[in-house]
C-alpha positions as CSV (number, residue, x, y, z in Angstrom):
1,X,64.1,-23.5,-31.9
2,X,63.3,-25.8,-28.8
3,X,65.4,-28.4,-27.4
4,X,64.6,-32.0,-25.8
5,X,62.7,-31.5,-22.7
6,X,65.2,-32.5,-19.8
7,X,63.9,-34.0,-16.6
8,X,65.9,-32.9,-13.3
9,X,65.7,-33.8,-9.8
10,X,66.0,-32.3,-6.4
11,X,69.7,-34.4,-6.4
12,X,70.6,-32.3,-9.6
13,X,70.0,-35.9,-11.7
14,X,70.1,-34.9,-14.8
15,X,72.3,-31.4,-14.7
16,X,75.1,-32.9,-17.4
17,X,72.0,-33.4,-19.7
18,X,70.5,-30.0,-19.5
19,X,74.1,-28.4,-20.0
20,X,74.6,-30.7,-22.8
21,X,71.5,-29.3,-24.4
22,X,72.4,-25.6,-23.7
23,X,75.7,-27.0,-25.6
24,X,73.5,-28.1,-28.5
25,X,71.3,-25.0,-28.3
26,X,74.3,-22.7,-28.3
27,X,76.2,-24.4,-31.3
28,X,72.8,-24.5,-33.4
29,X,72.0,-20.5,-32.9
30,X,76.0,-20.1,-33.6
31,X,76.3,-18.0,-30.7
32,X,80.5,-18.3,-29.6
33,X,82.3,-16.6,-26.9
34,X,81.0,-14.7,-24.1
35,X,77.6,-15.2,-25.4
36,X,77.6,-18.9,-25.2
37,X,79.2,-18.7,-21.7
38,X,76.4,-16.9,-20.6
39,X,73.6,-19.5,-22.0
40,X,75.7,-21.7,-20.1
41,X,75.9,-20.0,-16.6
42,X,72.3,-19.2,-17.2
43,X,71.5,-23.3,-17.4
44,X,73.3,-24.0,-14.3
45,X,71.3,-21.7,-12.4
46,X,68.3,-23.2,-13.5
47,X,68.9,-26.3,-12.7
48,X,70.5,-25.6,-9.3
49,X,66.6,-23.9,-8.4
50,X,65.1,-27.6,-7.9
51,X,68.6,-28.3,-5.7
52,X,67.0,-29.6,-2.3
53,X,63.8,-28.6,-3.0
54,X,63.1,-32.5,-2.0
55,X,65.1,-35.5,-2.6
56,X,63.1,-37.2,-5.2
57,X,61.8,-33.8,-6.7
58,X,61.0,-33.6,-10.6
59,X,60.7,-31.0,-13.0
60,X,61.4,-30.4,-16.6
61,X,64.4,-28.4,-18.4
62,X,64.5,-26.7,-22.0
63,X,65.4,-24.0,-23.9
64,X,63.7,-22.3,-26.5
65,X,64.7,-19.1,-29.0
66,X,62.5,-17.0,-31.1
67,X,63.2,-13.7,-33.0
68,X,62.6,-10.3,-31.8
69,X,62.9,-6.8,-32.4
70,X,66.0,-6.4,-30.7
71,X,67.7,-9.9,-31.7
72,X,67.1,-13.5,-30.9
73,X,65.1,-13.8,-27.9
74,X,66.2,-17.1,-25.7
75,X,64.3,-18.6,-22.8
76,X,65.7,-21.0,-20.3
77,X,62.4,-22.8,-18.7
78,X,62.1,-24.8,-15.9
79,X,59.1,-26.3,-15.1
80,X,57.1,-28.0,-12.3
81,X,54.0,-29.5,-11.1
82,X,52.1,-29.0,-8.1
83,X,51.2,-32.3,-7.6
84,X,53.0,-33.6,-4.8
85,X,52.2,-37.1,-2.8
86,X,51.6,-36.9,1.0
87,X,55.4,-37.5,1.8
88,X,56.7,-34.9,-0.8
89,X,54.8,-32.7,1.2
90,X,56.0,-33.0,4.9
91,X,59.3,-33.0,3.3
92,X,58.6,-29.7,1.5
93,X,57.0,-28.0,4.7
94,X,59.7,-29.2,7.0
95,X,62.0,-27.0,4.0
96,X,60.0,-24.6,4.0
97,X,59.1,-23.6,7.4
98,X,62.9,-24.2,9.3
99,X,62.3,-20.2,10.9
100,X,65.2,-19.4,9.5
101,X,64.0,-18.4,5.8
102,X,67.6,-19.0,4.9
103,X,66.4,-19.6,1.5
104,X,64.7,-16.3,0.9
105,X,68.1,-14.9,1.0
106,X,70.0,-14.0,-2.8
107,X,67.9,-13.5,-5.9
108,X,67.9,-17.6,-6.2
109,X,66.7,-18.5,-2.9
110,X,63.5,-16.1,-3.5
111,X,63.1,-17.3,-6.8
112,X,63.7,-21.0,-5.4
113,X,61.0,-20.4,-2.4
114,X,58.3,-19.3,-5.1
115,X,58.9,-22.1,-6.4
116,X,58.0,-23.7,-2.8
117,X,55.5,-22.0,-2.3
118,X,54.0,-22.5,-5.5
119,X,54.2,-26.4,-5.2
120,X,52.7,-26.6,-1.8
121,X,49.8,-24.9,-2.8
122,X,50.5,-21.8,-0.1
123,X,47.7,-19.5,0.5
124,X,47.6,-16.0,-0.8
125,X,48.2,-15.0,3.1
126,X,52.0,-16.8,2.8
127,X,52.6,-14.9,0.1
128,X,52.5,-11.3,0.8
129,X,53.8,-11.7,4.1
130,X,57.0,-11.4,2.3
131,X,57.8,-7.4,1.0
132,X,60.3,-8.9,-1.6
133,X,57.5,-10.6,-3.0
134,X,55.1,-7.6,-3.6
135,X,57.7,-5.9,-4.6
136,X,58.1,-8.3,-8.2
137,X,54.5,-9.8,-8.0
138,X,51.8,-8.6,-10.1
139,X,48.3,-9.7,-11.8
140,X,48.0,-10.8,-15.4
141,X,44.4,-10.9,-16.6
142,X,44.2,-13.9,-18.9
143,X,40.8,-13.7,-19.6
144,X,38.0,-11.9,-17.6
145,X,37.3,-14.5,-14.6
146,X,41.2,-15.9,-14.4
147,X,44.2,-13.7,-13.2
148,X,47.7,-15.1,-13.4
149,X,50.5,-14.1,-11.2
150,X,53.8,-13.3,-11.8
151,X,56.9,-12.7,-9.9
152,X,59.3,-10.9,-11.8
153,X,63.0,-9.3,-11.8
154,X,62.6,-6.6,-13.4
155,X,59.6,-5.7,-11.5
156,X,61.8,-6.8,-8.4
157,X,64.4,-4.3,-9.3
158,X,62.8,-1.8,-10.3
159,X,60.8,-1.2,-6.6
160,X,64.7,-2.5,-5.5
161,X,65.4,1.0,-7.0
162,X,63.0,3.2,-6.2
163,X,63.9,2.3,-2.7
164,X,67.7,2.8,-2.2
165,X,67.2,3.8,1.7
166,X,65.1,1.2,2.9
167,X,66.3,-1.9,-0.2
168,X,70.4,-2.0,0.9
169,X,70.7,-5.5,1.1
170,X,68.4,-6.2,-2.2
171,X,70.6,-3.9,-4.1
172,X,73.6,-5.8,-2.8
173,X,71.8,-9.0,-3.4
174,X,71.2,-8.1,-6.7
175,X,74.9,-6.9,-7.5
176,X,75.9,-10.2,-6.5
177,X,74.0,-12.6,-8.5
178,X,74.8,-13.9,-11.7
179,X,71.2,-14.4,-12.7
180,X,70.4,-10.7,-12.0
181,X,73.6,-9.7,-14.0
182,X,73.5,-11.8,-16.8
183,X,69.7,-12.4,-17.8
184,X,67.2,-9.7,-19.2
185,X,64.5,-10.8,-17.2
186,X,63.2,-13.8,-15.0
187,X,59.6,-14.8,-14.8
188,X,58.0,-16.6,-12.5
189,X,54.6,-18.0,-13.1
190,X,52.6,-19.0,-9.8
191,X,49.4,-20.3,-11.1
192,X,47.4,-23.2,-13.0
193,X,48.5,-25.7,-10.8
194,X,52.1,-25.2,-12.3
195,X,55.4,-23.7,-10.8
196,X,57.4,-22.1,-14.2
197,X,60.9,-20.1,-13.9
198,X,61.6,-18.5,-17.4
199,X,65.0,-16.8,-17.6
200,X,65.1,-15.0,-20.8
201,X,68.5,-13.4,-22.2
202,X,68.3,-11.4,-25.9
203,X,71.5,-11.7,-28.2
């Protein structure tokens, strides 16, 4: 199953839709409870990642569901191009760059300034300046000449893991967000001239 596609802005235009959809989604798969709570906690955070990006900032919402070995495997997408105007872009960069990297703190502000990143077209350089970015990046060989890159949470949290001494405040990040508590896994996709968050939660 796959809902509408939902368009939300940077002024969360277009929230009440996407969680009307999750409704939808939710009431269609029968899943009741704790379980559709989660679907819906899930949707907010979604849609709260293209919060401030830039004021008249696009992207699209939807939810899909497929079944898996372990159960029915549901993925909240949120999608963006890289194709912003002249003005976007100033806007973005003057974001971006405050010195304060306020943003890059909590699981969503990384996950939001990937997004950033992403849609400004940053170098390579940008990138892995940032240890909690290599530590949930890696390579996905599509085909022989194109590689794909991924940020992920599990990858994240497993590195998170591995380095209790030197990762405190990541571990306490990720004890505090409802993304990392709640979801399976979160992929980011940082290539094709596309920005892509997929949260995906198994029931």
């Amino acid at each position: 199953m796959k809902t509408d596609l939902i368009s939300i802005y940077g002024d969360l235009k277009g929230q009440s839709a996407a969680m009307l959809e999750a409704e939808h989604f939710t009431e269609y798969l029968g899943l009741t409870g704790k379980n559709a709570m989660h679907i819906r906690l899930l949707t907010e955070e979604a849609v709260s990642l293209v919060h401030g990006i830039i004021p008249n900032f696009k992207g699209d919402f939807w939810i899909e569901s497929e079944k898996s070995e372990k159960g029915i495997l549901c993925r909240i997408c949120v999608s963006a191009n890289a194709d912003v105007s002249d003005g976007q872009e100033e806007k973005l960069l003057a974001v971006s760059t405050s010195g304060k990297n306020e943003d890059a703190k909590g699981i969503m502000g990384k996950i939001r300034q990937i997004l950033r990143w992403s849609i400004q077209h940053t170098d390579d350089e940008q990138f892995v300046k940032q240890s909690w970015f290599e530590m949930g990046c890696y390579a996905s060989h599509t085909t022989p000449s194109a590689v794909d890159r991924y940020w992920t949470l599990s990858n994240y949290r497993s590195n998170v893991a591995e380095n209790t001494e030197m990762c405190r405040e990541e571990r306490d990040e990720l004890e505090k967000s409802i993304i990392a508590k709640l979801s399976d896994e979160v992929k980011v996709s940082i290539c094709g001239g596309k920005a892509e968050v997929i949260i995906e939660k198994c029931f």
